[in-house]
C-alpha positions as CSV (number, residue, x, y, z in Angstrom):
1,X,14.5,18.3,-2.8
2,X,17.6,18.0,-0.6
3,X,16.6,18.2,3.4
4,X,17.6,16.9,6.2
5,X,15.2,15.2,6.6
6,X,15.3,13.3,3.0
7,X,18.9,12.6,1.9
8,X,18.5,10.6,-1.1
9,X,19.0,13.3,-3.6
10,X,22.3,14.1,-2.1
11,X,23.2,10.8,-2.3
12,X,22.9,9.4,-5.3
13,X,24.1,13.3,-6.5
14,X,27.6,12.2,-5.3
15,X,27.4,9.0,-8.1
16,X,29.4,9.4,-11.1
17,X,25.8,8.2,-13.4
18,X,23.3,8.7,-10.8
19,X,20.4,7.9,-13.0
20,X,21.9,4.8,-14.1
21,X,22.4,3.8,-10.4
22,X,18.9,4.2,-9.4
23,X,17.7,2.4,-12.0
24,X,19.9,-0.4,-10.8
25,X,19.3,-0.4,-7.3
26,X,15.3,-0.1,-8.1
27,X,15.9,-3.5,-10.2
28,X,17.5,-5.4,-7.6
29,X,14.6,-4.4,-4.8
30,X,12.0,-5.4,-7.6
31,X,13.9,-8.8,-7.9
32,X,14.7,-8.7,-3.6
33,X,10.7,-8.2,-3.3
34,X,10.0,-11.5,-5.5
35,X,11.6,-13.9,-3.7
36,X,9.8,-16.0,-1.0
37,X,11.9,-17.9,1.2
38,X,14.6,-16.8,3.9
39,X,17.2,-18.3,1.6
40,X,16.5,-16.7,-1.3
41,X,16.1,-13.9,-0.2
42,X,19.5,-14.1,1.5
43,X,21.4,-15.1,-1.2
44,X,19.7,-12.3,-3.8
45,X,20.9,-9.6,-1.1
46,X,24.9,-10.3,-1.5
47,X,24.4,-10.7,-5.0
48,X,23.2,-7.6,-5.0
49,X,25.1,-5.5,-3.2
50,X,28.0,-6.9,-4.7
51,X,26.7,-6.2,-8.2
52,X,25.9,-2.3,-7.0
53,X,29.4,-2.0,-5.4
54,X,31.1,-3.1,-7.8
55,X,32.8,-5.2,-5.2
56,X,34.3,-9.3,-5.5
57,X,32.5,-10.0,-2.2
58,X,29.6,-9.2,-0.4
59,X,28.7,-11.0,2.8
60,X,25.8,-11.0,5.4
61,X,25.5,-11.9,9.1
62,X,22.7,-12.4,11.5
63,X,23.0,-12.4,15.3
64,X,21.1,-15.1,16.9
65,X,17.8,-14.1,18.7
66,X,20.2,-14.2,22.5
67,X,22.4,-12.1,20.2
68,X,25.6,-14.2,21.8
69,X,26.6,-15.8,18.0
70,X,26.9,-13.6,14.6
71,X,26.2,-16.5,11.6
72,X,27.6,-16.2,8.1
73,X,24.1,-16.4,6.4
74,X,25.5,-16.0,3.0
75,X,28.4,-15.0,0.8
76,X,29.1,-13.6,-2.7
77,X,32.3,-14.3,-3.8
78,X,33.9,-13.8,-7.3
79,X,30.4,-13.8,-9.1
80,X,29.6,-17.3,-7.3
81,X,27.0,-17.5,-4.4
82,X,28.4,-19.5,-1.4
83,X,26.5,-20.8,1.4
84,X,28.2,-21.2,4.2
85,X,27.8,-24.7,6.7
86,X,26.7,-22.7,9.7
87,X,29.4,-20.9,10.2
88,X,28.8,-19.1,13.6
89,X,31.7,-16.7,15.7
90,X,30.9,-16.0,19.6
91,X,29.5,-12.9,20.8
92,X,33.1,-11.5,21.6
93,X,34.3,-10.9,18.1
94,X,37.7,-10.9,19.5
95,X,39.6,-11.6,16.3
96,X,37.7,-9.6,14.4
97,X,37.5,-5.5,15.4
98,X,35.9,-4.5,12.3
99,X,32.8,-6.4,12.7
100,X,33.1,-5.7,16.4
101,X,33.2,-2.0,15.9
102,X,29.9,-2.1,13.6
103,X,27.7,-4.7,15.7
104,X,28.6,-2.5,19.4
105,X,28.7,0.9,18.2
106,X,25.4,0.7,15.4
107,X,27.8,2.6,12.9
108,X,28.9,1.8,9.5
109,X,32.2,1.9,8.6
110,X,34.1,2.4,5.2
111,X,37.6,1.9,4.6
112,X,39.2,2.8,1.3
113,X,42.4,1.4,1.7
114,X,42.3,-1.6,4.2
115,X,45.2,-2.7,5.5
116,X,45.4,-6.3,6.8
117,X,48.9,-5.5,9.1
118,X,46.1,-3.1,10.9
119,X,43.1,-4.8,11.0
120,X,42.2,-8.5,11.3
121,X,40.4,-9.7,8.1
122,X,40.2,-13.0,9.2
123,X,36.4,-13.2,8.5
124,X,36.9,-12.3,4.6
125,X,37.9,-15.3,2.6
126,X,41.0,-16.3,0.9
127,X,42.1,-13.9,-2.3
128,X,45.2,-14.2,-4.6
129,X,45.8,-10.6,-2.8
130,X,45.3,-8.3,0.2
131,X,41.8,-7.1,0.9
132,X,42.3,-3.4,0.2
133,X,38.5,-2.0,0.5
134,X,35.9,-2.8,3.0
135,X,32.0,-1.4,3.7
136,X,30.5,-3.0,7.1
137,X,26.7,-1.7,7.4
138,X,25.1,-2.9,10.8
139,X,21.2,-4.0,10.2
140,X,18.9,-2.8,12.4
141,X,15.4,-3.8,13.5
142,X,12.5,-1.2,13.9
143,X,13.7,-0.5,17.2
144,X,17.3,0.5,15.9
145,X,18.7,-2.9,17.7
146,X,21.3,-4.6,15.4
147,X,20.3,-7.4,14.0
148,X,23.4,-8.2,11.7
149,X,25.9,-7.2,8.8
150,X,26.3,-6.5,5.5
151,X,30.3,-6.4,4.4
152,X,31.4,-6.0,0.8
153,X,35.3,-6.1,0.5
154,X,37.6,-5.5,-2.7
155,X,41.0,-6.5,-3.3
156,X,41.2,-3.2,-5.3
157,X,41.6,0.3,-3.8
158,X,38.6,2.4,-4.7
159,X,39.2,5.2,-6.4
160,X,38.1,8.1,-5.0
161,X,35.7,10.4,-6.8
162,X,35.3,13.3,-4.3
163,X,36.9,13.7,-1.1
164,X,35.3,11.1,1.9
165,X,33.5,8.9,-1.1
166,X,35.9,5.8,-1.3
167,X,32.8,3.9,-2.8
168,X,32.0,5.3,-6.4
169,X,29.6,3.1,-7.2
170,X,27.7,3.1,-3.9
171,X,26.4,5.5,-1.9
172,X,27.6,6.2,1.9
173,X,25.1,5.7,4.2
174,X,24.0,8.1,7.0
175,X,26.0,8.0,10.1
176,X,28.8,6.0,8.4
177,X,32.7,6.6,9.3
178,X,35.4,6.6,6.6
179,X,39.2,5.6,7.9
């Protein structure tokens, strides 16, 4: 039933197969709830969410406990898992707005057609081309604090499906703005 109050119907009702995707994403938490240590678990989150995006990279960031540092915890990259050595960025984010936006404003933010001339990308890594998509989730604690990031990035334009849906292959999350 579609409600306020339980939007997962409408969600995965703007998916081209959304059977197919639920079964996915219901695969990757089965494998997510197996996994024991920090690490792991870590590392099985940006493969995943690169795997349901359909994305090259998927990355995912934790602010310390003083939240004055925002850590690269890991990093899916081109079907490889890369973890970073402590890579850490102060607490003013000045070089990178996009991140900023996400962590101070507790909003998620797609962009279907990222341009780098715009918007810093200097916490994406290298590619043989310009980043052209880009999802930022903020993770919140059960107190709605943000506690880090998710990113997933493409050097493809998504194809839009429906107007506002720049992600096909993964649903947009509540609260979330599109540019």
């Amino acid at each position: 039933m579609n409600s306020p109050d339980n939007p997962t119907p409408q969600m995965f009702a703007q998916l081209p197969q959304p059977l197919h995707f639920a079964e996915a994403l219901l695969e990757r938490f089965t494998a997510l709830s197996l996994l024991r240590s920090p690490s792991a678990l870590c590392s099985g989150l940006v493969q995943a969410c690169a795997e349901l995006s359909n994305g090259a990279l998927s990355q995912f960031y934790l602010l310390d406990a003083t939240q004055t540092r925002l850590s690269l915890c890991a990093q899916w990259y081109q079907g490889q898992l890369h973890l970073p050595d402590s890579i850490s960025v102060p607490s003013d984010y000045s070089d990178m707005h996009l991140l900023q936006y996400c962590l101070c404003q507790n909003r998620a933010l797609v962009m279907s057609n990222l341009d780098a001339n715009l918007h810093s990308t200097a916490f994406l890594p290298e590619s043989d081309g310009p980043w052209r998509s880009l999802m930022c989730l903020p993770l919140t604690d059960a107190q709605q604090h943000v506690r880090g990031l998710l990113v997933t990035a493409s050097p493809q334009q998504q194809q839009q499906h429906r107007p506002h849906q720049p992600w096909p292959t993964l649903p947009r999350p509540a609260g979330s703005i599109s540019v």
